[in-house]
ROTI-941892 format. One record per residue (C-alpha): residue number from 1; x negated, y negated, z. Coordinates in nm, 3 decimals, padded with zeros to 5 digits. Each point is the difference from the previous one (the first is absolute). Layout:
N
+-----+---------+---------+---------+
! pos !       X !       Y !       Z !
+-----+---------+---------+---------+
! NUM !       X !       Y !       Z !
...
+-----+---------+---------+---------+
end
This chain:
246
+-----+---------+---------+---------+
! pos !       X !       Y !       Z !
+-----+---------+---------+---------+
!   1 !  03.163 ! -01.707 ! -01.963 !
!   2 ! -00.078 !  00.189 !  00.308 !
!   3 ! -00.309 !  00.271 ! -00.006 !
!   4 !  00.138 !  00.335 !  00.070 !
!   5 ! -00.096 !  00.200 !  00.319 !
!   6 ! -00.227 !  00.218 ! -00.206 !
!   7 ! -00.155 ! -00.276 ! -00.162 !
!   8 ! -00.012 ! -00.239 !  00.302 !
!   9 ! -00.271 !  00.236 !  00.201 !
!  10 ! -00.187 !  00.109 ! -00.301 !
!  11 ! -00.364 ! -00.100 !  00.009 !
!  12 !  00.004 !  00.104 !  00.342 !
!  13 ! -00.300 !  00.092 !  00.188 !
!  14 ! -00.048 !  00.326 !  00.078 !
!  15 ! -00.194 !  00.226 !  00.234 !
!  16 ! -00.059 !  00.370 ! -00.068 !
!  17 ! -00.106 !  00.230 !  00.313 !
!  18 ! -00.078 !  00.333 ! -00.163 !
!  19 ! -00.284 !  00.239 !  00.042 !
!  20 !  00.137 !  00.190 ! -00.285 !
!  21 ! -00.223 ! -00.209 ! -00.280 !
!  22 !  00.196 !  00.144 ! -00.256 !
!  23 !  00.329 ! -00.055 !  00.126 !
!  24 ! -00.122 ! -00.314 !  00.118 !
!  25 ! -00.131 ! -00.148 ! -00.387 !
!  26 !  00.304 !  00.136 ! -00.185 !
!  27 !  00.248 ! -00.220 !  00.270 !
!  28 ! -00.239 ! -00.271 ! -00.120 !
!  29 !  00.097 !  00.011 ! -00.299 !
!  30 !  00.336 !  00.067 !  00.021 !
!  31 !  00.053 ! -00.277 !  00.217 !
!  32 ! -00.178 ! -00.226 ! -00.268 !
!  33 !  00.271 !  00.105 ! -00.280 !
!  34 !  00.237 ! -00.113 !  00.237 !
!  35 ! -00.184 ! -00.363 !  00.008 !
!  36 ! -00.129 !  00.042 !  00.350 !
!  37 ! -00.321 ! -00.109 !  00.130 !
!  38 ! -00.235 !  00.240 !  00.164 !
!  39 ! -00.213 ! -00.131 !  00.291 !
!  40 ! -00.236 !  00.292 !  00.003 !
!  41 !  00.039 !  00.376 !  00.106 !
!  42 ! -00.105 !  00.136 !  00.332 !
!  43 ! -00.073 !  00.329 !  00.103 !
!  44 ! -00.055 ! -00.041 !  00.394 !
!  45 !  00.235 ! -00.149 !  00.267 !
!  46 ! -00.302 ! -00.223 !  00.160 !
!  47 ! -00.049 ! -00.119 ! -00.371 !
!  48 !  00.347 ! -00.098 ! -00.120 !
!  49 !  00.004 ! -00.184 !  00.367 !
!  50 ! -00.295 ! -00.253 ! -00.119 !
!  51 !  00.130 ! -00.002 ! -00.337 !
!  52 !  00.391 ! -00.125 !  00.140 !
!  53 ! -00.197 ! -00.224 !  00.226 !
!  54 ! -00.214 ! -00.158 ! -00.277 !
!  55 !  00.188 ! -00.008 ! -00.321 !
!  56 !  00.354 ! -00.024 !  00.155 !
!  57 !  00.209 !  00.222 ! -00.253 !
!  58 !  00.408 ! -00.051 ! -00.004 !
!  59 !  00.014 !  00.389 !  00.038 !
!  60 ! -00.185 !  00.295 !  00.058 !
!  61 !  00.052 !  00.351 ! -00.122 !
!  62 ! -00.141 !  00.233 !  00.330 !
!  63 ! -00.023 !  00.340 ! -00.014 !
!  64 !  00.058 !  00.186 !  00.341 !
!  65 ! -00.205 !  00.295 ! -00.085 !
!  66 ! -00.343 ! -00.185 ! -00.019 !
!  67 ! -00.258 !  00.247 !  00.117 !
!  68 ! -00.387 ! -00.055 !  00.117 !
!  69 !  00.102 ! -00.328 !  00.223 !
!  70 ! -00.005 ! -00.019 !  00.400 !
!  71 !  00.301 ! -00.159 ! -00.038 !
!  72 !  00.364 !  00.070 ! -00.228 !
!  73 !  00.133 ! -00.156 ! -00.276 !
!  74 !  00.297 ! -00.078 !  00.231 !
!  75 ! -00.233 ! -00.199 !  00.283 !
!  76 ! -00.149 ! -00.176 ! -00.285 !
!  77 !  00.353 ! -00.107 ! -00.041 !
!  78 !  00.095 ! -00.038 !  00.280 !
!  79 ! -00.281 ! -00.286 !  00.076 !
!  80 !  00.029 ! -00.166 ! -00.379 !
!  81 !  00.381 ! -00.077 !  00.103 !
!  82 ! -00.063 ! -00.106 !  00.353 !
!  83 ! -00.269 ! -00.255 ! -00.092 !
!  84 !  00.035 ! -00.072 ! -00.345 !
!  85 !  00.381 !  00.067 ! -00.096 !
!  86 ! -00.041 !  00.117 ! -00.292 !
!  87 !  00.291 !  00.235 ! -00.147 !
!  88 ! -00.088 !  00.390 ! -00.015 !
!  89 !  00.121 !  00.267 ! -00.210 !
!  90 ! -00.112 !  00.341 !  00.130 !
!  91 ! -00.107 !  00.301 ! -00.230 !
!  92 !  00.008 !  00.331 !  00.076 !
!  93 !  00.011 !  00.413 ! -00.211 !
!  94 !  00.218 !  00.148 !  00.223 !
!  95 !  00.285 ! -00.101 !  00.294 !
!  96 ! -00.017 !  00.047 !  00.338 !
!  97 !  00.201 ! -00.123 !  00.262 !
!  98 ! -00.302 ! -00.036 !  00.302 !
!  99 ! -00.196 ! -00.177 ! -00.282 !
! 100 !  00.303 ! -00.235 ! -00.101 !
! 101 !  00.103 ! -00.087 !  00.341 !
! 102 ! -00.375 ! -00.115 !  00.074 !
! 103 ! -00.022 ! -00.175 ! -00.313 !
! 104 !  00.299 ! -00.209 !  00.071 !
! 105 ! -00.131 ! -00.158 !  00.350 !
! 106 ! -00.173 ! -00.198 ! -00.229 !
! 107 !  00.330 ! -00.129 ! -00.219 !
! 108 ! -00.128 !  00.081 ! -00.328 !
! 109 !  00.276 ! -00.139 ! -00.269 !
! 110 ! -00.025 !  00.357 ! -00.176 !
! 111 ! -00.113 !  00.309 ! -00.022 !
! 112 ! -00.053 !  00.230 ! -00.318 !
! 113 ! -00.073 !  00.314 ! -00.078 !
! 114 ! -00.218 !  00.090 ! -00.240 !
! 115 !  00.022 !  00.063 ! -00.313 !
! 116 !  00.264 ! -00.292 ! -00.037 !
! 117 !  00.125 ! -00.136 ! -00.307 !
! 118 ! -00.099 ! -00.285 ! -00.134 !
! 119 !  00.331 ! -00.228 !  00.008 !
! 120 !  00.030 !  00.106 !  00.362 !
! 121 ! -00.362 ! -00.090 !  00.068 !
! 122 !  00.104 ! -00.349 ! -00.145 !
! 123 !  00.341 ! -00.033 !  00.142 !
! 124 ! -00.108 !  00.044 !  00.372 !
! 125 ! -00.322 ! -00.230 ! -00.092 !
! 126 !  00.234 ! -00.247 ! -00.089 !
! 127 !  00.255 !  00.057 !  00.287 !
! 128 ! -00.281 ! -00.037 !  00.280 !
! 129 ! -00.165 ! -00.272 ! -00.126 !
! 130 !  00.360 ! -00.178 ! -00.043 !
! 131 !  00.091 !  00.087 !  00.389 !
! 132 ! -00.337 ! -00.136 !  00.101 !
! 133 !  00.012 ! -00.302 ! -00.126 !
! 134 !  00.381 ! -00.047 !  00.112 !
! 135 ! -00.130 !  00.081 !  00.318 !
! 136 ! -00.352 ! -00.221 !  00.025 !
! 137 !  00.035 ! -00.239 ! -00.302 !
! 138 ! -00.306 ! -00.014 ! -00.178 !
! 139 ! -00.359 !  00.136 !  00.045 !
! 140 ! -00.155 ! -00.344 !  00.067 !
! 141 !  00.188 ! -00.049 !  00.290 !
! 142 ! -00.050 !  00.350 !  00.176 !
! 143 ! -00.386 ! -00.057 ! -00.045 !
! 144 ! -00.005 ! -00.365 !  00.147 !
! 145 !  00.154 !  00.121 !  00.315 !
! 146 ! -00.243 !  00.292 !  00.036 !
! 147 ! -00.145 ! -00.002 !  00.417 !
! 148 !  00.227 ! -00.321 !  00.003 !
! 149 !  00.231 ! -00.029 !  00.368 !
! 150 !  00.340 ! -00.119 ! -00.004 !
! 151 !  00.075 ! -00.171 !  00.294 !
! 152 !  00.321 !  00.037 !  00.132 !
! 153 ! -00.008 ! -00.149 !  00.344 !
! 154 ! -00.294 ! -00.158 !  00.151 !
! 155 ! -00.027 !  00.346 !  00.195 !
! 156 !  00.138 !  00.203 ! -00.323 !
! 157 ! -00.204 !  00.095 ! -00.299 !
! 158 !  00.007 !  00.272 ! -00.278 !
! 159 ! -00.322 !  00.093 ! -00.222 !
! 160 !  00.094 !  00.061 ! -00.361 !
! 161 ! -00.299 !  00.212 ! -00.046 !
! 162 !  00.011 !  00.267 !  00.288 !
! 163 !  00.421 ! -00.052 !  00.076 !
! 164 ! -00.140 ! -00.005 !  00.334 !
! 165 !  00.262 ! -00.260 !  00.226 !
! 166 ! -00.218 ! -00.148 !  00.301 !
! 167 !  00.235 ! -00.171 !  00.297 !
! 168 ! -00.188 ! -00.212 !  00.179 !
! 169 ! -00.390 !  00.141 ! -00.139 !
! 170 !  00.143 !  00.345 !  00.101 !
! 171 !  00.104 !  00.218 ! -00.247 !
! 172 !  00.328 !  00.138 ! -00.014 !
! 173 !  00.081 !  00.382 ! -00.085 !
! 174 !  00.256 ! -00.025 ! -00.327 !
! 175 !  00.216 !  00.290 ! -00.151 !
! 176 ! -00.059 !  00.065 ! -00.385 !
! 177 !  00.317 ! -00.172 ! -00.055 !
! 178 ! -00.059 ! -00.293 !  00.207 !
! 179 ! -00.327 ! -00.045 ! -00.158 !
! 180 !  00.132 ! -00.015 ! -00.339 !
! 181 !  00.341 ! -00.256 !  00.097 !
! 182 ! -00.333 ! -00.249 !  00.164 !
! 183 ! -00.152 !  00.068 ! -00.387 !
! 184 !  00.264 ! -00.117 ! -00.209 !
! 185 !  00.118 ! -00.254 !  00.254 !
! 186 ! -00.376 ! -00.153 ! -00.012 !
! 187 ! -00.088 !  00.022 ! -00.367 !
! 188 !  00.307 ! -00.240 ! -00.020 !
! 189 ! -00.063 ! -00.249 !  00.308 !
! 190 !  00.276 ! -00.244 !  00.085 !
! 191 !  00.208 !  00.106 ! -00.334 !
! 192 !  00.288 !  00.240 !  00.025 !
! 193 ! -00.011 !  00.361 ! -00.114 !
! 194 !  00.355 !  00.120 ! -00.056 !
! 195 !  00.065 !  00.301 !  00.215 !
! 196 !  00.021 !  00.209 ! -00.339 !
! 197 ! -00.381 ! -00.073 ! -00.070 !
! 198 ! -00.133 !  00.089 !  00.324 !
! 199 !  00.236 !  00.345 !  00.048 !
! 200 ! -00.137 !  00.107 ! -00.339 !
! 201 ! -00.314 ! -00.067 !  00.094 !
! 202 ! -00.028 !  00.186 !  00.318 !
! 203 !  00.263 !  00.276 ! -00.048 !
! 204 ! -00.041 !  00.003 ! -00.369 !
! 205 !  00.384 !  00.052 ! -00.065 !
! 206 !  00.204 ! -00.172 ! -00.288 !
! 207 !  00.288 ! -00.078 !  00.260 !
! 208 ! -00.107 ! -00.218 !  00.347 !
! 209 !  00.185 !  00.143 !  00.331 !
! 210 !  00.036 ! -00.349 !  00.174 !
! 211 ! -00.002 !  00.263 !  00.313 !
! 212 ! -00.352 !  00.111 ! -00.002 !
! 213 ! -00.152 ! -00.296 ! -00.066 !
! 214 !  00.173 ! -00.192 !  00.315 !
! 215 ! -00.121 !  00.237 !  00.209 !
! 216 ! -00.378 ! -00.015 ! -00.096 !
! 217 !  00.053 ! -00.350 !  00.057 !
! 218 !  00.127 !  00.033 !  00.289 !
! 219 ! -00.230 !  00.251 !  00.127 !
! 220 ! -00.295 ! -00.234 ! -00.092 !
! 221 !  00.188 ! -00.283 !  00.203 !
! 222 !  00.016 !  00.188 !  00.290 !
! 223 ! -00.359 !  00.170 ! -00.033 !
! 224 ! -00.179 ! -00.406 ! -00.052 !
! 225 !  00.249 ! -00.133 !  00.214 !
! 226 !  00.055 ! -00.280 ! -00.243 !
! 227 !  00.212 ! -00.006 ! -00.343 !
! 228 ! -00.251 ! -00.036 ! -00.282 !
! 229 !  00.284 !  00.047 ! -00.247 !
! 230 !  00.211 ! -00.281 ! -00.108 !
! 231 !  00.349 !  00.125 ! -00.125 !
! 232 !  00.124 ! -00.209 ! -00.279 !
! 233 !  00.402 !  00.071 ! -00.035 !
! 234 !  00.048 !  00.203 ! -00.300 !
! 235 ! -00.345 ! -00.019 ! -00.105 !
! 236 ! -00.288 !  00.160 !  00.160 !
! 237 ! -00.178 ! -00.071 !  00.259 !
! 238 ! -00.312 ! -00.266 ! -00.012 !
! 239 ! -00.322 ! -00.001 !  00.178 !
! 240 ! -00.114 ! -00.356 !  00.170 !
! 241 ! -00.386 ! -00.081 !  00.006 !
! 242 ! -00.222 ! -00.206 !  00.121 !
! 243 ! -00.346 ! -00.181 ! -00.098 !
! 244 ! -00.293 !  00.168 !  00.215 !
! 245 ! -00.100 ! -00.182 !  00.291 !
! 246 ! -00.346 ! -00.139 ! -00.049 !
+-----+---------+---------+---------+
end
């Protein structure tokens, strides 16, 4: 018999950010009931940065509000998901649009407010950690291609770590969106991701418009001058690579 979606990501490692030590210890332990692991509590954005970098948790908690830092709970974020990939769920006591729209430039798969309930806290655990893994397969695989290129073309190659695309050594100045199609595309080299998987991933909608997606493509065709983008009929489309040159 199958394990259940709650059961299936229990034992989960997670990552509190919180420099509220009380609200901070009783999450602890009411993520234990649940049956989740806790990879320690931090209560400083430059701290839960060395801790994601060291001890690789599926998940971290981050509060935005983190006080007493030179930088936000948000930047902290931000870099943790740009070099590490690792799924955030944002925290905060009160909403506000200027914070949420600067919170999302660095695609967190939810946010909360606080105080939530404790099936919601579980059920949108669950749901990210579920998304991130249909997205990026398992953790092994996101850490062995850490500062790892994908070469494309002799001339064409994307780092994994910094989603920086260089075109001949030069870099080459990407939209958010096409940034994240050259992530999913390369954390699946020469296998095809249906056009479903990589839609949700950069628009995050349930539903794909075919439209929007053919366009980025063909924006990035015309901006590299070459089509790095196989289309596979019906499918998805495919990214071809090739060894490194030595």
């Amino acid at each position: 018999m199958s394990k259940s979606t709650n059961s299936l990501y229990n034992e989960s490692d997670i990552l509190i950010v919180e420099d509220n030590i009380t609200l901070a210890t009783q999450m602890q332990s009411t993520l234990k009931k649940m049956n989740y692991n806790i990879s320690g509590i931090e209560t400083n954005p430059k701290d839960a940065i060395i801790h994601a970098r060291n001890k690789r948790p599926d998940i971290i908690l981050m509060d935005i509000d983190l006080k007493n830092s030179s930088i936000s709970g948000i930047d902290a974020a931000c870099q943790i998901w740009r070099n590490l990939k690792i799924p955030i769920i944002f925290l905060t006591s009160y909403y506000n649009d200027k914070t949420i729209k600067k919170a999302m430039e660095c695609e967190p798969y939810a946010y909360l407010i606080k105080p939530c309930k404790d099936v919601e806290l579980k059920a949108t655990i669950n749901i990210a950690l579920h998304k991130h893994k249909f997205f990026f397969g398992n953790k092994e695989s996101i850490i062995k291609k850490e500062d790892e290129f994908i070469y494309i073309t002799n001339s064409l190659k994307f780092n994994n770590s910094s989603s920086i695309l260089y075109k001949d050594e030069e870099q080459i100045s990407l939209t958010k969106n096409e940034k994240k199609l050259f992530e999913i595309m390369c954390n699946n080299p020469n296998e095809i991701v249906s056009f479903n998987t990589i839609s949700s991933y950069i628009w995050r909608e349930p539903i794909y418009d075919m439209g929007k997606l053919r366009t980025l493509v063909y924006r990035l065709r015309v901006k590299l001058k070459i089509n790095p983008f196989e289309n596979i009929y019906e499918e998805g489309y495919k990214i071809n690579t090739i060894k490194k040159l030595a």
